[in-house]
Structures are given as C-alpha cells and as structure tokens.
Backbone as CSV, one residue per row, in Angstrom:
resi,resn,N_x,N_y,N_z,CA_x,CA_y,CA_z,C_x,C_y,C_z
1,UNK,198.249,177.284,15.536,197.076,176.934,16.322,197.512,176.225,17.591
2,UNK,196.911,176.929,18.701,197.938,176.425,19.975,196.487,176.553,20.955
3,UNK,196.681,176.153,21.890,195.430,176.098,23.060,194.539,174.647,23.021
4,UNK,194.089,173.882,21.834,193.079,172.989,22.134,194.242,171.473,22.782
5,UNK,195.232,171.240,21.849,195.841,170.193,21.848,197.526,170.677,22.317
6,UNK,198.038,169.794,23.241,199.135,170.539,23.833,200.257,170.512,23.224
7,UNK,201.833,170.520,23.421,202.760,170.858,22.443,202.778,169.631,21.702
8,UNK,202.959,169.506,20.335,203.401,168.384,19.577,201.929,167.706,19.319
9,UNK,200.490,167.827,20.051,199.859,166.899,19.553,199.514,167.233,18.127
10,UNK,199.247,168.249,17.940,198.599,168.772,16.580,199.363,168.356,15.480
11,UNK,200.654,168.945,15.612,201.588,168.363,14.466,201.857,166.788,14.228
12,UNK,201.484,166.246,15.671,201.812,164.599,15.621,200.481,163.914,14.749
13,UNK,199.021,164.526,14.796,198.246,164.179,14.142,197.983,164.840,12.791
14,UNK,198.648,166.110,12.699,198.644,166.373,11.126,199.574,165.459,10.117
15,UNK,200.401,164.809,10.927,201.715,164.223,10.498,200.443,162.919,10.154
16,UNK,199.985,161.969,11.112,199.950,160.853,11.101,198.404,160.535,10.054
17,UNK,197.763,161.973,9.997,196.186,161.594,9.321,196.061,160.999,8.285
18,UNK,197.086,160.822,7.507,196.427,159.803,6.814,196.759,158.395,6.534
19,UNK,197.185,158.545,7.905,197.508,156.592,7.995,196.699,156.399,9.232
20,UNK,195.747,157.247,10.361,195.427,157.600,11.061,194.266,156.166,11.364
21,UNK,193.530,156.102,10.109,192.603,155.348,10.000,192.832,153.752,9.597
22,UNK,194.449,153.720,9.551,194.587,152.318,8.682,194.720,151.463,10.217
23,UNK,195.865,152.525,11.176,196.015,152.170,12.513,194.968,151.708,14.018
24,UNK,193.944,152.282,13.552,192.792,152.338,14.778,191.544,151.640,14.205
25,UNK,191.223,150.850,15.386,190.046,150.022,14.797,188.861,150.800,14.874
26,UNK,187.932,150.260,14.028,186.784,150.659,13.996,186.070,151.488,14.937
27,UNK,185.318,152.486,15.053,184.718,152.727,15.973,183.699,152.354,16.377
28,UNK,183.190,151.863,17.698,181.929,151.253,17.970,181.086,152.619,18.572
29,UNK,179.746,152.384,18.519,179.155,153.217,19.448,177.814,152.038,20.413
30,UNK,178.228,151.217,20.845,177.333,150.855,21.857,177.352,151.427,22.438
31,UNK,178.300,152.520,23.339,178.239,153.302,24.412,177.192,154.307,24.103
32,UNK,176.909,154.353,22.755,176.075,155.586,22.551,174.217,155.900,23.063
33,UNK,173.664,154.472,22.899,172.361,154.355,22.980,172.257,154.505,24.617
34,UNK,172.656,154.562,25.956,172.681,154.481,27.396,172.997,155.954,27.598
35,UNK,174.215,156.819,27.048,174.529,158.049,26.794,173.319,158.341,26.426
36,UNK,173.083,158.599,25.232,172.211,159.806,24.537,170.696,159.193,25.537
37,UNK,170.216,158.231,26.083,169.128,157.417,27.110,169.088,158.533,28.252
38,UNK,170.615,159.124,28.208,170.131,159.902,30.088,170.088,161.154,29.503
39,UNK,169.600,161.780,28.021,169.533,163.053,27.685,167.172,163.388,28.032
40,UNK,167.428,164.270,28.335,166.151,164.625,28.031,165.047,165.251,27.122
41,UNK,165.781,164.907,26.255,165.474,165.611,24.560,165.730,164.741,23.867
42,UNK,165.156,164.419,22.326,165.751,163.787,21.638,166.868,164.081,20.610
43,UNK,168.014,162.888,20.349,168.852,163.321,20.414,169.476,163.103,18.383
44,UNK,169.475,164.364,17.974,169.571,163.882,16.177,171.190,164.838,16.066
45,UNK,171.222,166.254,16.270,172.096,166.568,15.909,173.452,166.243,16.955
46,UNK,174.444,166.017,16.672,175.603,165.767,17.834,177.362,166.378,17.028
47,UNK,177.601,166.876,18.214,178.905,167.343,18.069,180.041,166.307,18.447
48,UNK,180.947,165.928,17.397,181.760,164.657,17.722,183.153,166.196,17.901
49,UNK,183.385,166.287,19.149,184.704,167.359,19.481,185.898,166.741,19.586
50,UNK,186.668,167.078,18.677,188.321,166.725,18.877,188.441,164.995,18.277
51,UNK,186.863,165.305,17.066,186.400,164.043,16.309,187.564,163.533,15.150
52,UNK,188.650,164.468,14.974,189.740,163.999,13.914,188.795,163.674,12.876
53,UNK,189.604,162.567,12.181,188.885,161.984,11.054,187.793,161.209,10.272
54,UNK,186.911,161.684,12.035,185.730,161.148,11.921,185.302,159.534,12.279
55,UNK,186.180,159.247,12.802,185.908,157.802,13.139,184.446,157.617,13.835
56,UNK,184.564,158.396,15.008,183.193,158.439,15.329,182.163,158.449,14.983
57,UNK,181.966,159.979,14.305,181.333,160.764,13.478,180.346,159.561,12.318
58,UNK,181.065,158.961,11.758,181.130,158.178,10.777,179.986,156.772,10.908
59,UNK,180.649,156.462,12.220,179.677,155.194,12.778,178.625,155.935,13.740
60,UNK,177.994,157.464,13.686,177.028,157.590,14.133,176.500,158.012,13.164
61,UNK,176.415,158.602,11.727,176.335,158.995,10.860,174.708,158.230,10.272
62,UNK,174.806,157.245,10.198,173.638,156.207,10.190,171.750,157.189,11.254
63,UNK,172.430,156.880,11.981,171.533,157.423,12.826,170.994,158.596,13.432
64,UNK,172.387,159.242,13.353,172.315,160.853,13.793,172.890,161.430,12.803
65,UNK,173.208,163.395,13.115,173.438,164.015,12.222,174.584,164.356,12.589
66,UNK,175.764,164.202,12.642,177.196,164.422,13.217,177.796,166.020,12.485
67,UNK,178.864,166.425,13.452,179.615,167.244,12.691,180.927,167.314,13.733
68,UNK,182.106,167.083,12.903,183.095,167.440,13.780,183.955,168.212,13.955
69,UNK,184.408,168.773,15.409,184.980,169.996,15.470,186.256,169.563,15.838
70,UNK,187.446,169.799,15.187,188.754,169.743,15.477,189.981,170.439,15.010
71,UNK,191.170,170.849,15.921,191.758,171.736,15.116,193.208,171.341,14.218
72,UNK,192.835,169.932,13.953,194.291,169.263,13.381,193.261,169.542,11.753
73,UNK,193.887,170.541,10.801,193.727,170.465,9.438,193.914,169.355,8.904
74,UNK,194.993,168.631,9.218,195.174,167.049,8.294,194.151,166.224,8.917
75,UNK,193.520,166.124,9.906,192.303,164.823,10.565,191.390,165.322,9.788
76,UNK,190.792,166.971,9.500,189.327,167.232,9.114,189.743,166.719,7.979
77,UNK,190.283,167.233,7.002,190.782,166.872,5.501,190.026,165.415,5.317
78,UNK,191.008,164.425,6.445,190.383,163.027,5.882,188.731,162.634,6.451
79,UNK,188.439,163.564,7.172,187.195,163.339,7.673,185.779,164.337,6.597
80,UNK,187.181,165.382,5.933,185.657,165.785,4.948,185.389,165.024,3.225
81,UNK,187.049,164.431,3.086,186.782,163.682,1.968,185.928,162.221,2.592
82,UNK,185.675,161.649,3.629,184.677,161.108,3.871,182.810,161.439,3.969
83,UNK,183.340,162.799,3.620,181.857,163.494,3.186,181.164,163.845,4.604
84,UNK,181.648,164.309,5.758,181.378,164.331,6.557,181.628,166.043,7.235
85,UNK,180.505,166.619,7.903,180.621,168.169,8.378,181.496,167.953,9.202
86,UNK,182.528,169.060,8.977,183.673,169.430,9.727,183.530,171.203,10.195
87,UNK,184.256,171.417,10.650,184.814,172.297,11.365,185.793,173.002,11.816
88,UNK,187.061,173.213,11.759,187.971,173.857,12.435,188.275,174.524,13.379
89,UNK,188.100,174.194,14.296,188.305,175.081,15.838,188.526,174.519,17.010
90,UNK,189.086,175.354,17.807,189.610,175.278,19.311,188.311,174.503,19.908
91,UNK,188.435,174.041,20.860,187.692,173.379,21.620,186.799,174.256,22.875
92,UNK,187.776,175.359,23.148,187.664,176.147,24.366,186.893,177.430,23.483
93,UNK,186.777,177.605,22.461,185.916,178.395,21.526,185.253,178.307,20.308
94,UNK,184.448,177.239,20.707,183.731,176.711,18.960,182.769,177.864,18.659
95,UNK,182.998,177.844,17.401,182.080,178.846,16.281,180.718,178.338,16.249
96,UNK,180.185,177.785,17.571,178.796,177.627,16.944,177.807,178.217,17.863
97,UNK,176.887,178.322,17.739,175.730,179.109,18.294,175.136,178.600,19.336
98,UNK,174.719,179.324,20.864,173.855,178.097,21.744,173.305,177.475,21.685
99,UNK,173.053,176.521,21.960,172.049,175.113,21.542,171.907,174.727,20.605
100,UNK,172.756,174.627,19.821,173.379,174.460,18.562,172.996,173.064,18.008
101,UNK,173.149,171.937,18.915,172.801,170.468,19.213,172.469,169.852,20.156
102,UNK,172.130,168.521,19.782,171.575,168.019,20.632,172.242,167.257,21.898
103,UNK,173.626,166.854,21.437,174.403,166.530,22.221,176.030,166.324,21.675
104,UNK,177.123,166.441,22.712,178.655,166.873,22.207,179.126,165.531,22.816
105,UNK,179.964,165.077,22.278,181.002,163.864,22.483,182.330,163.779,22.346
106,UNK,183.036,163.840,23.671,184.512,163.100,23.027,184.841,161.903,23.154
107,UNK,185.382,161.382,22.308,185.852,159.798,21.939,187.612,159.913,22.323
108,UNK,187.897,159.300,22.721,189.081,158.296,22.683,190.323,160.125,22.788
109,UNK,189.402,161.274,23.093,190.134,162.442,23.003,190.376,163.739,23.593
110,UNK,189.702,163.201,24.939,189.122,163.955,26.150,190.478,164.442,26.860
111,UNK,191.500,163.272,26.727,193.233,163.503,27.576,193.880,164.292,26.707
112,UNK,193.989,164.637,25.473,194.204,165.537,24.286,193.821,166.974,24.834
113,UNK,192.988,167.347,25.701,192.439,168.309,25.419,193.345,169.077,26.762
114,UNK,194.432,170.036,26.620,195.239,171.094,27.674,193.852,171.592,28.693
115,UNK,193.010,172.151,28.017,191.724,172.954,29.189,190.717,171.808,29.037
116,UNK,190.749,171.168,29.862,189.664,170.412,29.327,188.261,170.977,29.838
117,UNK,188.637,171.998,30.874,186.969,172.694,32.017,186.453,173.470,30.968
118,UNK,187.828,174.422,30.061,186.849,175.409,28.978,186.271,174.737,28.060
119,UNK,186.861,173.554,27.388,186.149,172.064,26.280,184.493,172.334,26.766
120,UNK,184.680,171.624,28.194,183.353,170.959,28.785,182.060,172.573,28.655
121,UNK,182.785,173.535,29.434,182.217,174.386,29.085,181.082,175.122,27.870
122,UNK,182.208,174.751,26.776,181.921,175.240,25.694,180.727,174.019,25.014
123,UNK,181.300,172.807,25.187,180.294,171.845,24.964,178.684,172.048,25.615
124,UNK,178.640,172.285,26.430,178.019,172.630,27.328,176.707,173.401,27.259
125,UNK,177.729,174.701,26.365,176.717,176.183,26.058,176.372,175.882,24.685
126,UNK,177.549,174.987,23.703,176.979,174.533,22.402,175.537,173.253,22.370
127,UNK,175.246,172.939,23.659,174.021,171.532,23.637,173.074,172.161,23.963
128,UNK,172.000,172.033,23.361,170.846,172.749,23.941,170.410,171.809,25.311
129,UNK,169.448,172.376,26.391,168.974,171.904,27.045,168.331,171.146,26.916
130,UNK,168.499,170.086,28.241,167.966,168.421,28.176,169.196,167.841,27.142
131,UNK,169.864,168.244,26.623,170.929,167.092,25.895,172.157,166.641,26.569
132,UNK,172.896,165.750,26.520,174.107,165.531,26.750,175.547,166.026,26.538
133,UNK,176.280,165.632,27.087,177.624,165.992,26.772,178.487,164.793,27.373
134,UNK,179.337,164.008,26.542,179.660,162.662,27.032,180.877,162.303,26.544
135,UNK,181.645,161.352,27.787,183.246,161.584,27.652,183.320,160.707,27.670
136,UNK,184.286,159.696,26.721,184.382,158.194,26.826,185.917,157.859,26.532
137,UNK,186.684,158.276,27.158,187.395,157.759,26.935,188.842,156.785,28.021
138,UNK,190.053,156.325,27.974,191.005,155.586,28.602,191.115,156.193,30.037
139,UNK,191.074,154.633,30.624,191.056,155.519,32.457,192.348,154.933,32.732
140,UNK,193.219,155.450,33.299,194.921,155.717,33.541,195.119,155.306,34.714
141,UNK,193.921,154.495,35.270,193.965,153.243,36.276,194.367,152.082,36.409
142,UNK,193.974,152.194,34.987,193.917,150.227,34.262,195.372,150.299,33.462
143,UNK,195.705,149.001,33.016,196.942,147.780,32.792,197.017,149.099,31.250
144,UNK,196.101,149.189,30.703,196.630,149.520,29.543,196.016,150.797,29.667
145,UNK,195.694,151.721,30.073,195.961,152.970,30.111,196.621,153.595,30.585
146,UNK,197.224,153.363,31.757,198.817,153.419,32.135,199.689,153.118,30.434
147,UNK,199.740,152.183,29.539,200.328,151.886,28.666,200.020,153.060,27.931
148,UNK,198.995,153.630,27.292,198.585,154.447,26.518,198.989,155.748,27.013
149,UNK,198.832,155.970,28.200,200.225,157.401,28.740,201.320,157.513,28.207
150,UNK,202.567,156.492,28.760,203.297,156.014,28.560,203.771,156.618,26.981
151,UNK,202.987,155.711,26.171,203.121,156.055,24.635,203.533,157.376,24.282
152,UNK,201.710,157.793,24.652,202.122,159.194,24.037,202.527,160.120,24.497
153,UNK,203.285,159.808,26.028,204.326,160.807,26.819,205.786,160.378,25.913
154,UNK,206.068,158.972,25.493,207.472,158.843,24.441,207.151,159.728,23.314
155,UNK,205.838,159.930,22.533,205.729,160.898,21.408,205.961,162.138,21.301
156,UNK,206.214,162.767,22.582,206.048,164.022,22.764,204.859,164.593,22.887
157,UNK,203.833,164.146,23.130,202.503,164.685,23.746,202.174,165.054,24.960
158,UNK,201.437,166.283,24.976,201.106,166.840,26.348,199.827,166.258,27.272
159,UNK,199.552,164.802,26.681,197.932,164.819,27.120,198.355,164.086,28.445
160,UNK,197.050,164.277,28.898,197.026,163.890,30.679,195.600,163.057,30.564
161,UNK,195.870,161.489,30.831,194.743,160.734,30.886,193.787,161.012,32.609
162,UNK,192.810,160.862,32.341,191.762,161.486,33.296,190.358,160.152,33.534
163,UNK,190.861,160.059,35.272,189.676,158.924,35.339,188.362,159.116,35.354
164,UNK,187.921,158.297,35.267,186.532,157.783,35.066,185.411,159.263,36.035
165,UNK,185.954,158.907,37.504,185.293,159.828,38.416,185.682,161.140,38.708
166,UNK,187.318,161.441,38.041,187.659,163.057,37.515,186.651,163.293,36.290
167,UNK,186.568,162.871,35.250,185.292,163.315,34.256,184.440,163.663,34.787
168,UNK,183.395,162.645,35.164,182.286,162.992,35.910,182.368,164.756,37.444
169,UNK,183.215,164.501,38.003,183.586,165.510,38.777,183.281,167.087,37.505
170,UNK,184.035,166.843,36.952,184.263,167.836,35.847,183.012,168.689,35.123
171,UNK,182.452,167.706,34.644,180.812,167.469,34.159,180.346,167.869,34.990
172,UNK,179.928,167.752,36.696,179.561,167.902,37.749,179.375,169.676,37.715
173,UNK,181.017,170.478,38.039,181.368,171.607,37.909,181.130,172.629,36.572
174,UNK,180.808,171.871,35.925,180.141,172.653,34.650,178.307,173.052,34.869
175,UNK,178.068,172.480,35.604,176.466,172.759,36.003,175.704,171.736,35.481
176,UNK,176.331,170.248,35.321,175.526,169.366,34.435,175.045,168.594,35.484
177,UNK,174.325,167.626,34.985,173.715,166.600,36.394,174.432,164.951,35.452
178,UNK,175.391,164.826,36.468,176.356,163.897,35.460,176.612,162.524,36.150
179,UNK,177.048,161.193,35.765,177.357,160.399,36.099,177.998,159.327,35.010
180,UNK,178.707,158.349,36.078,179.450,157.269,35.117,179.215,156.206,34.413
181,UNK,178.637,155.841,33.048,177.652,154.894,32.810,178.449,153.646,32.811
182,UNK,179.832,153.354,32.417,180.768,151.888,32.573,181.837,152.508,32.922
183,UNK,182.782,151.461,33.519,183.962,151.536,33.671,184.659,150.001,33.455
184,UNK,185.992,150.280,33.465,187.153,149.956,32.364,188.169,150.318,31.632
185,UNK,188.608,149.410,31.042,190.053,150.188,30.160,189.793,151.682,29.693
186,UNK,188.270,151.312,29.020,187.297,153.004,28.352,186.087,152.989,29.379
187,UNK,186.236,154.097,29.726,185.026,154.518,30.553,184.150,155.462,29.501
188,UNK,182.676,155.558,29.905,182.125,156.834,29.755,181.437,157.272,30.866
189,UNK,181.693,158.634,30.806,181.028,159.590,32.016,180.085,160.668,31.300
190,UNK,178.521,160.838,31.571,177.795,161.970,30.441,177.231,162.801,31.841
191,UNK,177.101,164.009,31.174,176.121,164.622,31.889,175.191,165.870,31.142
192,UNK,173.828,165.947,31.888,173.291,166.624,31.034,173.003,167.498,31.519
193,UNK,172.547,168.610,30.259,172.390,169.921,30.561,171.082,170.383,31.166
194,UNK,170.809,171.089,32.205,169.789,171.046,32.660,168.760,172.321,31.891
195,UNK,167.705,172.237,32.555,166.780,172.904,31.537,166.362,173.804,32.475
196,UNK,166.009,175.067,31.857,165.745,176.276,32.825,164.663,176.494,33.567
197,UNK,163.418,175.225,33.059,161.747,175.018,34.050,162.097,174.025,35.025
C-alpha cells in the first residue's frame, strides 16, 4: 500500500500502533465546536481521515458519529478493538459515496499525507454540501514544529509540514470557501463545501 503515506510512514506506524496510544496525549476537540460552527448543515456524521487509532475519532464519538479512514492496518486494528468504524483506504480514493458525511477531518495528519490536493479533494466530494472539511494540524513556523519535522525527517518519513495559510490556500483551490480559525504551534484551517442554490 503506497500513495496515501510516503516511504516508511506506513510501516513506521504499523510498527509503532500499539504503543501508539501510550505515547500521545489525549485528544482534545475544542477546535471542533468553531470548525463544525462555519459548516452550513448540521454536523452528526464525520470522517476522521488518516484517523489511525482513533484518537480523534474517539473523543468525538460522544457527540458525533465518527468513522475512520486510514491505510496503516496496525492503527485501524487498535482503533476497531476500540469499537470504533474503520476503514481501510488511500486517502486520494476513499470507498465512500458522495456526500457520504457531514464533515472530514485531519488531526495531527495532514503533513503525512504525499498528495495532499487529491486527500482534500476526495474529502471534499466525500462531505455533503454545506459541511466542512478541516485541517488542524503543526505549523513548521513555530519553535516546535520545526522540532516535529526534524523528528520525523530522523525516522525516515516523507511528511512535509504545511502552514497554517498553505492549508487554507489548498482548501481555497479545492472549490471550498475556507479560512483559518487559530494559529500556533497547531493551527486549524476549515473550509466548506459550497452548495449548488
């Protein structure tokens, strides 16, 4: 499986999933209620993309209806014995149907992604109209995202951290009506899908 995650990431997270969760703190979603705020629909079903083991997934789970799409077999594994809808697939070609949900999210996994325009894309055609599509993750501006490059350029990873106003740009070029809701170490940038009236 080659195309979503670049050389070495896949194997570096099939390797690491199940200590995956002992290493990374909790996931928060305050970012979430301001995100899913600039959708124009309401927002229940959501795609957590390149969601691994569900960290996300997990702490939206409460409130929404999550499912995550990723193509590291060892992350879904620990994300479906958490009882949680998974998925298996490329990012640049998810198996799911148009408007599938209400809104797509990447967490902490947006620099992971080699294409990230076909990701956004695909996110895109998978959200139904009026929903979101929202990128939150390390801007490679700041003290420690420079650090977090760094890292996983020593691991052998192909990812390329992406700022705050490249996201949004991105989002922009996908046909969304997008902007940057914080910035910081983690940014998020959403944009939504527009509606055909």
């Amino acid at each position: 499986m080659t195309g979503w995650l670049g050389r070495g990431d896949v194997r570096f997270f099939d390797r690491v999933a199940r200590l995956y969760d002992v290493f990374m703190p909790p996931a928060g979603t305050d970012w979430a209620t301001a995100a899913f705020d600039f959708a124009d629909r309401p927002i229940e079903r959501v795609l957590d993309l390149a969601g691994g083991t569900g960290r996300v997934a997990a702490a939206l789970a409460p409130d929404y209806e999550p499912v995550i799409a990723d193509v590291s077999g060892g992350m879904l594994a620990r994300a479906h014995d958490r009882g949680l809808a998974t998925v298996r697939a490329d990012a640049g070609r998810l198996p799911l149907r148009t408007d599938a949900v209400d809104a797509a999210v990447v967490v902490d996994a947006y620099h992971h992604l080699p294409d990230r325009e076909a990701a956004i894309r695909e996110a895109s055609r998978a959200v139904a109209p009026g929903g979101v599509v929202v990128i939150r993750d390390f801007d490679p501006t700041t003290v420690v995202g420079r650090g977090i490059a760094l890292g996983e350029a020593l691991f052998g990873m192909d990812s390329t951290l992406v700022a705050a106003d490249a996201a949004t740009q991105a989002l922009t070029r996908a046909g969304l009506q997008a902007r940057v809701l914080d910035r910081g170490t983690v940014y998020t940038a959403v944009g939504r899908v527009p509606r055909a009236d």
